[in-house]
Legacy VTK file of the C-alpha trace (Angstrom):
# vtk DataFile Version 3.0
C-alpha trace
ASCII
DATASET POLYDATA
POINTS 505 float
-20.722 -16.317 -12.269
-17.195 -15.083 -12.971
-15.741 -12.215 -10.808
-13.049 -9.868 -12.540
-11.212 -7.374 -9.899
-10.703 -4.482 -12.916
-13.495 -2.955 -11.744
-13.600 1.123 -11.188
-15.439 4.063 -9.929
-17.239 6.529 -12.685
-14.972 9.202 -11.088
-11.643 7.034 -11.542
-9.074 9.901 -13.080
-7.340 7.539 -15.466
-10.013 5.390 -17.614
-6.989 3.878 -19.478
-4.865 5.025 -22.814
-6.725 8.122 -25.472
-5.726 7.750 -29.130
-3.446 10.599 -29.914
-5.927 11.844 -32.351
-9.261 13.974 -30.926
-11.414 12.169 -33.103
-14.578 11.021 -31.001
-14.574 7.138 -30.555
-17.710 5.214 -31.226
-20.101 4.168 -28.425
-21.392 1.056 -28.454
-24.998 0.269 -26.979
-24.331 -3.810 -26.396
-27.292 -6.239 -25.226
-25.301 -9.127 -23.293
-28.236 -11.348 -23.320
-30.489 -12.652 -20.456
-27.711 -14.122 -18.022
-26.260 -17.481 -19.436
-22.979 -16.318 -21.260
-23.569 -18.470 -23.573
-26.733 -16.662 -25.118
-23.869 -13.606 -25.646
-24.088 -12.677 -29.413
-20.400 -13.073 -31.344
-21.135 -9.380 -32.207
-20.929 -8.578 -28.651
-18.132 -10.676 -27.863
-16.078 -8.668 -30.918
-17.299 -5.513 -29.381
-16.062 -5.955 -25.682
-12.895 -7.296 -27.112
-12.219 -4.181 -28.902
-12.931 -1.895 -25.951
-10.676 0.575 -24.237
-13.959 1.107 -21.763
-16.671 -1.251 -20.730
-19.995 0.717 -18.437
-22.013 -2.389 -17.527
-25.017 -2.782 -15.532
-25.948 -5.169 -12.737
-27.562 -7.673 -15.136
-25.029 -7.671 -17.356
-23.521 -11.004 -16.920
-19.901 -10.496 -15.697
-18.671 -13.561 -17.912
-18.750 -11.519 -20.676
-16.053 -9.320 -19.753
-13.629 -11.891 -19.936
-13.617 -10.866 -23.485
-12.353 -7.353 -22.478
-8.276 -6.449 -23.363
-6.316 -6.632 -19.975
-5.978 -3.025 -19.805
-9.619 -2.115 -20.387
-11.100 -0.244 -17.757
-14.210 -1.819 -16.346
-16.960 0.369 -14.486
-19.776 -1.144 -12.978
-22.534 1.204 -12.861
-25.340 -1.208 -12.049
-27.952 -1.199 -9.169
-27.892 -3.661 -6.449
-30.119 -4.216 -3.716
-30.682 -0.215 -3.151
-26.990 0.943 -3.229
-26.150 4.345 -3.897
-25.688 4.507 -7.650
-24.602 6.937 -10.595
-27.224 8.252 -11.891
-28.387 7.822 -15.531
-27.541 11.071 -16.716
-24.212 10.667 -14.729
-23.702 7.349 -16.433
-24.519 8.791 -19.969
-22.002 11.931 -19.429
-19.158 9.501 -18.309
-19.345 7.202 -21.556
-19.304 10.525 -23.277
-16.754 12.077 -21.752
-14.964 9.110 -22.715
-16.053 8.686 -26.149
-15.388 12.645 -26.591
-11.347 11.331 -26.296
-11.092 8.771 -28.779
-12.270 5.778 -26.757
-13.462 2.759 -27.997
-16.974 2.563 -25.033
-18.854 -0.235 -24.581
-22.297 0.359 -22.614
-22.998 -3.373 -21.637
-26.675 -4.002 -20.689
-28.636 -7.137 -19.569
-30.723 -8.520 -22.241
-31.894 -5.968 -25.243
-30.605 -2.157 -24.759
-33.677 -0.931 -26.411
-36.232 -3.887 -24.380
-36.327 -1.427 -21.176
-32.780 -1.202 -21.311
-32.625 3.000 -21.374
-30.819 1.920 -24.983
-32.748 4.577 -26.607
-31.993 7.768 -24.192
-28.356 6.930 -24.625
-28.469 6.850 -28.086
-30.333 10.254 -28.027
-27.485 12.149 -26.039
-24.822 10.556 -27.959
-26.359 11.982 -30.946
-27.090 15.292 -29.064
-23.526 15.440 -28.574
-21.701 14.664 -32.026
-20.658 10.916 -30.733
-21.274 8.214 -33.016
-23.029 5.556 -31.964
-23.856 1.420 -32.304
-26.463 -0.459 -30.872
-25.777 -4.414 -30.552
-29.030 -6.302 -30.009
-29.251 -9.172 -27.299
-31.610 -11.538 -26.735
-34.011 -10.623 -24.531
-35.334 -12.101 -21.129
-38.766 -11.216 -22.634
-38.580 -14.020 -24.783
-35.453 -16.244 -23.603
-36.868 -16.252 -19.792
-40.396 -17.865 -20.365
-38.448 -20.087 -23.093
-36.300 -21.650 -20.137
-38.878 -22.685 -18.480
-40.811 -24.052 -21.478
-42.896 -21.675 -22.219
-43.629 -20.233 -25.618
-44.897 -16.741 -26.192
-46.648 -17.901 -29.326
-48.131 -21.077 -30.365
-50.353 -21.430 -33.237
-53.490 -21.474 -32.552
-53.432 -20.452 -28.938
-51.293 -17.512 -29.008
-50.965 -15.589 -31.926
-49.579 -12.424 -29.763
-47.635 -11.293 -27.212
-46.450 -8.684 -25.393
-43.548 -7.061 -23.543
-44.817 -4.707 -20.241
-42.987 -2.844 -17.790
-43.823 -4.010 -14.441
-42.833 -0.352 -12.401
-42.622 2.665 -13.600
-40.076 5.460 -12.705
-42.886 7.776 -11.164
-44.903 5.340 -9.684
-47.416 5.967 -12.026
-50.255 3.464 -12.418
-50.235 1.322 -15.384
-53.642 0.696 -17.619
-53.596 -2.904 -17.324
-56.795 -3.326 -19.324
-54.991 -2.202 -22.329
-53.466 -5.728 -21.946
-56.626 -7.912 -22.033
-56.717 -9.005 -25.462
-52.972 -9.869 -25.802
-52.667 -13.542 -25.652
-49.418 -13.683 -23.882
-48.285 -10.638 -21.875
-44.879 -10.243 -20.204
-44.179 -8.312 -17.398
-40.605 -7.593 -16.901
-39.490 -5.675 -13.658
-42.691 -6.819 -11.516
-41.124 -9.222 -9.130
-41.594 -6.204 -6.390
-45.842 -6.059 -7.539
-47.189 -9.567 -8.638
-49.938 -8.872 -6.230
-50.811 -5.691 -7.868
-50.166 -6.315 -11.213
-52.612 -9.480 -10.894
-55.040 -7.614 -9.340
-55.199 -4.757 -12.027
-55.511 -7.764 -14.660
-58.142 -9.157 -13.085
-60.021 -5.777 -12.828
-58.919 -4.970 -16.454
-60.930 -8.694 -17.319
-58.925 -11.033 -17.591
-59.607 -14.031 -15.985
-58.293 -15.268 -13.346
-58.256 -18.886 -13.875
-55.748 -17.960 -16.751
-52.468 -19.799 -16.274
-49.382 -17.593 -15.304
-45.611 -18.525 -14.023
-42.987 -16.421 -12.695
-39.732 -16.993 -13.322
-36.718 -15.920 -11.320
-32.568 -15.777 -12.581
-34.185 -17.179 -15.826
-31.218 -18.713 -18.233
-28.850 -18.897 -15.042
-27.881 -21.919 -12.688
-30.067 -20.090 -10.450
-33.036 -20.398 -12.187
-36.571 -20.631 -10.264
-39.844 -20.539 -11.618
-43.470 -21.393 -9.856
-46.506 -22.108 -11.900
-50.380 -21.471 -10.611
-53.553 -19.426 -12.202
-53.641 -15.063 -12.436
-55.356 -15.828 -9.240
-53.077 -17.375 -7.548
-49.499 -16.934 -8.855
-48.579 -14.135 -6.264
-48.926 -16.134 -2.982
-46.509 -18.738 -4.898
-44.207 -16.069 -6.177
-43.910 -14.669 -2.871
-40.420 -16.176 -2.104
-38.641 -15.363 -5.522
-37.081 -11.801 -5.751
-35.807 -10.464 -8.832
-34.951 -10.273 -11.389
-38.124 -12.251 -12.525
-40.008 -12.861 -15.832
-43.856 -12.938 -15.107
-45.624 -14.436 -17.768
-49.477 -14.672 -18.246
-51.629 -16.456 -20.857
-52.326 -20.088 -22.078
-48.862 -20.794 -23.126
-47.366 -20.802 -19.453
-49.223 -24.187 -19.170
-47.270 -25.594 -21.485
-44.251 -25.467 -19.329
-46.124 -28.673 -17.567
-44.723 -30.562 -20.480
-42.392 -28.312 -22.206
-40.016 -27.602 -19.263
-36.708 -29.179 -20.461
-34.312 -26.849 -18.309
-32.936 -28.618 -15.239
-30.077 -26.859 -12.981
-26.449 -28.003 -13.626
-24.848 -29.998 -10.972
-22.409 -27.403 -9.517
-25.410 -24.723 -9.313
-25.427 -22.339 -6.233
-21.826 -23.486 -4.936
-18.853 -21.289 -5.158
-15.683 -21.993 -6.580
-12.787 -19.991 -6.517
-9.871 -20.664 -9.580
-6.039 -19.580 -8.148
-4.761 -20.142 -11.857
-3.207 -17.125 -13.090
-5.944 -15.747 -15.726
-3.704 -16.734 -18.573
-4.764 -20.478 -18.251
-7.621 -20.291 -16.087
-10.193 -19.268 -18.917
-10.927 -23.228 -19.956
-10.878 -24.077 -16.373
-13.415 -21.678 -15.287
-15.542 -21.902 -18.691
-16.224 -25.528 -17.525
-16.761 -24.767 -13.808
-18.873 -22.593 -15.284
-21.033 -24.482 -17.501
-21.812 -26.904 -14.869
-23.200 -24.217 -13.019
-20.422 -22.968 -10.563
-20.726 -19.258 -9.535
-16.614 -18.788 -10.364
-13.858 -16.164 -8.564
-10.613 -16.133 -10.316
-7.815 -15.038 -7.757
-4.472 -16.326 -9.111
-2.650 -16.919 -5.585
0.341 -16.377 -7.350
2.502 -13.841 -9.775
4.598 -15.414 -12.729
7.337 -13.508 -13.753
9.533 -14.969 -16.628
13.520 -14.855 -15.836
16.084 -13.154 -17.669
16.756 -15.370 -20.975
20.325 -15.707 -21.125
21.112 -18.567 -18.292
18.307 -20.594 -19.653
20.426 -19.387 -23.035
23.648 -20.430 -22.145
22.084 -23.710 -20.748
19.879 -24.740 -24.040
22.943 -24.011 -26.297
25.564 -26.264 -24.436
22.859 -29.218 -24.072
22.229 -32.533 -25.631
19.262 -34.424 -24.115
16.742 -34.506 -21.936
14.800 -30.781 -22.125
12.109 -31.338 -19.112
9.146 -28.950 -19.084
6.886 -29.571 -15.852
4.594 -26.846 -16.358
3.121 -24.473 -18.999
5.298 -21.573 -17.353
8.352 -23.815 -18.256
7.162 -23.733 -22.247
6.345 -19.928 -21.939
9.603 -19.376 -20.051
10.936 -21.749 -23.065
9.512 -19.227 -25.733
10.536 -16.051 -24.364
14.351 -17.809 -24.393
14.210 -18.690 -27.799
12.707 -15.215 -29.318
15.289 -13.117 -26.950
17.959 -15.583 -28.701
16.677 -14.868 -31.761
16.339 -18.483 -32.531
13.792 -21.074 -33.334
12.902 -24.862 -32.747
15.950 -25.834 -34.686
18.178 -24.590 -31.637
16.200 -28.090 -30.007
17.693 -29.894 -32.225
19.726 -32.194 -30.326
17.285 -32.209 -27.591
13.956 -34.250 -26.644
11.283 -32.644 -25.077
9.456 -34.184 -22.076
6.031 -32.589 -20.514
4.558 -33.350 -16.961
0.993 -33.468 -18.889
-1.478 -32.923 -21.669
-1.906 -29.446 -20.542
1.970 -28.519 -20.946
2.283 -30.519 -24.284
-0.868 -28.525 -25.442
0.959 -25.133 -24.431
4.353 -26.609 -26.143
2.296 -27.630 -29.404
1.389 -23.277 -29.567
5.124 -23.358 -30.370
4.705 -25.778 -32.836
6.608 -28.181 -31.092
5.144 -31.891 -29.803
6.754 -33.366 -27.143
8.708 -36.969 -27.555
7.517 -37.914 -23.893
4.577 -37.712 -21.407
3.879 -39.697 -18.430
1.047 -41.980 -18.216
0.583 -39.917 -14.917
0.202 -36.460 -15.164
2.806 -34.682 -12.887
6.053 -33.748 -11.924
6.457 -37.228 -9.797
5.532 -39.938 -13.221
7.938 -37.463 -15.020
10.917 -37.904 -12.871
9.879 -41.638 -12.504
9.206 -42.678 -16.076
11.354 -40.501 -18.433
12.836 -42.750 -20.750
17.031 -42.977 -19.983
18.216 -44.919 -22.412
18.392 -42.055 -25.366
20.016 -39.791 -23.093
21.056 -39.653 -19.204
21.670 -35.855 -19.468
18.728 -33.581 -18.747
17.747 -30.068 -18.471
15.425 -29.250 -16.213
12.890 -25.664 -16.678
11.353 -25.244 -13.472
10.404 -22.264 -11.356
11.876 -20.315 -8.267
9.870 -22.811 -5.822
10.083 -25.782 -7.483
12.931 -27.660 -4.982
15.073 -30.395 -5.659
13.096 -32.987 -6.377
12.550 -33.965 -9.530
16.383 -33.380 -10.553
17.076 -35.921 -7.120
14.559 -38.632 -8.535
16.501 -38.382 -11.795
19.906 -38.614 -10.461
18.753 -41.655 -7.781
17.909 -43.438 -11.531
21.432 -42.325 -12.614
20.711 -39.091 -14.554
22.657 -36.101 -15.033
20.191 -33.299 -14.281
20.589 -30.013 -14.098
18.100 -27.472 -12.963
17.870 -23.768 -14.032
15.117 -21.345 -12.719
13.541 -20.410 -15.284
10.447 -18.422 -14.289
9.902 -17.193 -10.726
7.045 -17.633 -8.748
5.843 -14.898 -6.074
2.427 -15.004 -3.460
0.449 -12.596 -4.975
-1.071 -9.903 -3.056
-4.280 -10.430 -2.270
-7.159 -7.459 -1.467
-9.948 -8.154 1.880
-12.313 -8.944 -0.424
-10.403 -11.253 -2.358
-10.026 -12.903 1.305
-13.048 -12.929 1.836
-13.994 -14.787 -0.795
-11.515 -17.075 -0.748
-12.677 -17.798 3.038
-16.613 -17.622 2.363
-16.314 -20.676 -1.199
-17.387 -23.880 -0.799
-14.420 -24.757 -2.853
-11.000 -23.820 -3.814
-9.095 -25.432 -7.120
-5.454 -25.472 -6.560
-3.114 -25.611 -9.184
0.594 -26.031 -7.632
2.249 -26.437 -4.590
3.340 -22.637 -4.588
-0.443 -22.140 -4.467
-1.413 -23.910 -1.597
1.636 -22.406 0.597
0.205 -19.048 -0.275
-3.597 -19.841 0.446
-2.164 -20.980 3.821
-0.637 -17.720 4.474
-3.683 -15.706 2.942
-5.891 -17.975 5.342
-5.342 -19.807 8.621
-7.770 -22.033 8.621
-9.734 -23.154 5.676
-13.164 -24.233 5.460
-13.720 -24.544 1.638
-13.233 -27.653 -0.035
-9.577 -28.173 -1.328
-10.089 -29.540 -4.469
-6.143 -30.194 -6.514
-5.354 -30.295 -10.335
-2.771 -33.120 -9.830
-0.877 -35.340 -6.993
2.092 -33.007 -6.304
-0.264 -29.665 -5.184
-2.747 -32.663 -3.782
0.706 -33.545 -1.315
1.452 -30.102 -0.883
-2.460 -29.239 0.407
-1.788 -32.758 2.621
1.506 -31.306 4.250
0.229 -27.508 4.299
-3.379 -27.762 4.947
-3.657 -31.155 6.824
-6.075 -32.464 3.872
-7.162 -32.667 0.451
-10.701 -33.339 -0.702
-10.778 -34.100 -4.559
-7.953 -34.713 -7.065
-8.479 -34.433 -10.691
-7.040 -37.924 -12.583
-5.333 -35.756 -14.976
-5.104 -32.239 -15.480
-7.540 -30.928 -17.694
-10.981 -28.615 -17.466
-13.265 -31.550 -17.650
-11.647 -33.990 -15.441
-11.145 -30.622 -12.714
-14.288 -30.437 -12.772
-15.260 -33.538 -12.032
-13.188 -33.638 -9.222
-15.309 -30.204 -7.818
-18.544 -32.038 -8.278
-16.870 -35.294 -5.995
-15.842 -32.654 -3.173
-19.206 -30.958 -2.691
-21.136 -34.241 -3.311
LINES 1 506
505 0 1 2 3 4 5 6 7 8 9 10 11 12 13 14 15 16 17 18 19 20 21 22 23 24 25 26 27 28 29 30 31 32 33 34 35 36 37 38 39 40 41 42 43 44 45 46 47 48 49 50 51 52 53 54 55 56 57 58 59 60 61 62 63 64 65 66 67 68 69 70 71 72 73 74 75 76 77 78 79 80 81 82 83 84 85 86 87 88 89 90 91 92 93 94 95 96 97 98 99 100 101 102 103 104 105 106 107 108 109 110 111 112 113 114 115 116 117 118 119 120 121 122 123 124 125 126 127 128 129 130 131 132 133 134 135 136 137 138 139 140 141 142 143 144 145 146 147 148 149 150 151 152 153 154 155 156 157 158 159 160 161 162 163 164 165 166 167 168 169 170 171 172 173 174 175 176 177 178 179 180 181 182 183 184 185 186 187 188 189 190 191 192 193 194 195 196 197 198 199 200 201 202 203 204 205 206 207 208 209 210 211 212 213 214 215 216 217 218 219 220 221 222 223 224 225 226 227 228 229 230 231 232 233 234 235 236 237 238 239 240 241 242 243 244 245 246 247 248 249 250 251 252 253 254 255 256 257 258 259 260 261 262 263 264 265 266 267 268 269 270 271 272 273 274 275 276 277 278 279 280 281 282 283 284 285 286 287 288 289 290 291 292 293 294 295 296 297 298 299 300 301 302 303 304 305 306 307 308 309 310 311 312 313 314 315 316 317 318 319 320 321 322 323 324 325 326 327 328 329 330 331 332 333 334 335 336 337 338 339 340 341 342 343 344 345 346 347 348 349 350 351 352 353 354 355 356 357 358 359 360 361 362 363 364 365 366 367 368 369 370 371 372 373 374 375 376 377 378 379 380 381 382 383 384 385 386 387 388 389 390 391 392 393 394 395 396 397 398 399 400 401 402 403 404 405 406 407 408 409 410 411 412 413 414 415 416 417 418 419 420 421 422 423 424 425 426 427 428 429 430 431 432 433 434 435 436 437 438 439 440 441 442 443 444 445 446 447 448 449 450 451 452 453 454 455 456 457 458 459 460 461 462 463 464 465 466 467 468 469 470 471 472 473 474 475 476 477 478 479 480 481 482 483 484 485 486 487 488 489 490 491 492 493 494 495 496 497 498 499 500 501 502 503 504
């Protein structure tokens, strides 16, 4: 699961910019699906993206607000393990309160918003109070949950009907369940808490109890349980899940004997944490992610961009070598150029070298492709390897921590290099939780050597598996940290990745 720090409180004062005009923004009533991000609709995605306000509840998976603008303001209003929470009226005035200024609101829900979702209340007091409203469906756990674990609602001839029950009510009331006795496949949603009693009443209400049932628990997520026994039986066996859980009752859940296809990813149930800054982390964590990995992003360190007119001065008196080690180096490049007012033709007497498919993939956003790349991904095959024969002169973008040496490896081979700082790279500060979870994963991806001397001031002692995107931060975790557990072959999500699956083998 990914972890974004914009959280705030329902009370925060400043829930981010009004439009100047008074016209009531639209609220929109968002399902996110039943906990994979993947199952997110693209409506949904659009939605969040356009937000100046995201409400979303505990279910809610928190991948999806990676979709949300940078200066969105995120509340979480959802209910955990008993916490003192808003409640829903106080939720519903707060979206709009905001909506009543000219804010775009999301309401982000688990699964449907009108499947037990409180959808439909929110809808009615928006309309109550003049704000227009949206509602974006999502797919349900109703159906998706029992489908993970291979079990269809319907199936002809054995179930021609299903459907959807409450498992606890908000008054304790006591439900009817032999209303539910000729429904071929009933599913209970919000029951984990009373299998026993919700059985029971079945049973009373006549149905049998030799019919086949399952529970399933975290359904669609790399947490996924489910245990499979008889209406009789299925609450002593779903004694140790805890919600939220799917129960599911009727001939179908058999099925899952020979239908169940979903089998946890690899990386399930460990914790990574990503120091990348968030502008290149997202295809880093997406396959961490996929593979299972319940992901923290805390860049370790701030980027800041230098003023443009060394790097200027530099680029316009240079014929050569132009070395970019890093993607900060080609965004540091592109900020140059546009405060210049120039374009790729002020390169025109000069190559362009990249430390690794990563940097030449940032440099081709400029439509530019670069005329060299090590075999080896990294700082060290660049200074090594770059051809000399074109040119012996080289220009060197690197950042406020970078050292000496690659521009001493070059001049040992008989280069001219010349170094200017052209982005600068600062520890970022870090909040107690954010060192606490650095301090609790089981591992830690580190992306430069400026990263690792951070985590070992954040931390003094580490316990989580250093895991390193190429050899220079692997040497740098060696000299800082005393080891290094896993180093991806090149630097790129999918190789990363493989290299966090080889650390907490």
């Amino acid at each position: 699961m990914l972890r974004i720090s914009r959280r705030k409180s329902l009370t925060s004062s400043n829930p981010g910019p009004a439009r100047t005009e008074m016209t009531p923004g639209t609220v929109y009533l968002v399902g996110a699906g039943p906990g994979d991000p993947g199952l997110l609709t693209i409506a949904a995605r659009d939605a969040i993206a356009a937000a100046d306000v995201v409400y979303y509840d505990a279910l809610a998976p928190e991948a999806a607000l990676q979709f949300a603008r940078p200066n969105a303001i995120l509340h979480d209003v959802g209910k955990r393990g008993g916490d003192i929470q808003p409640a829903q009226d106080g939720i519903a005035a707060a979206v709009i309160r905001d909506a009543a200024l000219g804010r775009t609101v999301i309401r982000l829900k688990g699964g449907d918003p009108f499947v037990f979702g409180r959808g439909g209340e929110e809808a009615e007091a928006c309309r109550a109070a003049g704000i227009p409203f949206v509602v974006i469906p999502g797919i349900t756990s109703a159906v998706a949950g029992p489908a993970y674990a291979g079990i269809p609602v319907t199936y002809r001839g054995l179930a021609r009907s299903f459907a959807v029950v409450t498992g606890a009510t908000h008054d304790d009331s006591p439900i009817d369940w032999s209303g539910f006795s000729a429904v071929d496949t009933l599913v209970v949603l919000m029951g984990a808490r009373n299998v026993q009693s919700i059985t029971s009443g079945l049973v009373a209400g006549g149905r049998s109890p030799d019919t086949p049932a399952a529970v399933v628990q975290w359904a669609t997520t790399p947490k996924q349980r489910s245990v499979h026994a008889t209406l009789a039986t299925i609450a002593v066996r779903a004694a140790t899940l805890g919600s939220p859980a799917v129960l599911v009752v009727g001939d179908t859940a058999a099925l899952a004997e020979t239908l169940a296809w979903y089998a946890p990813p690899p990386l399930a149930g460990r914790s990574v944490v990503v120091t990348m800054s968030h502008a290149v982390a997202g295809p880093y964590v997406t396959a961490l992610r996929t593979r299972g990995a319940d992901v923290s992003e805390i860049p370790l360190i701030d980027v800041s961009i230098c003023p443009a007119q060394p790097l200027l001065t530099a680029l316009r008196s240079h014929a050569g070598w132009l070395l970019l080690p890093g993607r900060n180096a080609v965004r540091a490049l592109s900020a140059a150029l546009a405060a210049g007012n120039l374009d790729a033709r002020a390169l025109a007497q000069q190559r362009i070298a990249v430390a690794g498919p990563g940097t030449a993939d940032e440099l081709s956003r400029l439509g530019l492709r670069a005329d060299f790349q090590p075999d080896n991904p990294g700082a060290a095959a660049l200074g090594a390897d770059l051809p000399l024969d074109w040119s012996r002169d080289v220009l060197i973008l690197q950042s406020s921590r970078a050292g000496s040496a690659l521009a001493s490896r070059l001049s040992s081979r008989g280069a001219e290099a010349t170094a200017v700082e052209a982005y600068r790279n600062e520890p970022a500060p870090l909040s107690s939780g954010q060192v606490e979870t650095l301090r609790t994963a089981d591992a830690i991806v580190l992306a430069s050597p400026s990263a690792v001397d951070s985590l070992s001031v954040a931390l003094n002692e580490v316990s989580a598996q250093l895991v390193a995107i190429g050899p220079t931060t692997a040497a740098a975790a060696r000299s800082l940290c005393g080891r290094i557990d896993a180093v991806a072959h090149m630097p790129a999500p999918g190789p990363l990745a493989d290299a966090v699956e080889r650390a907490l083998q």
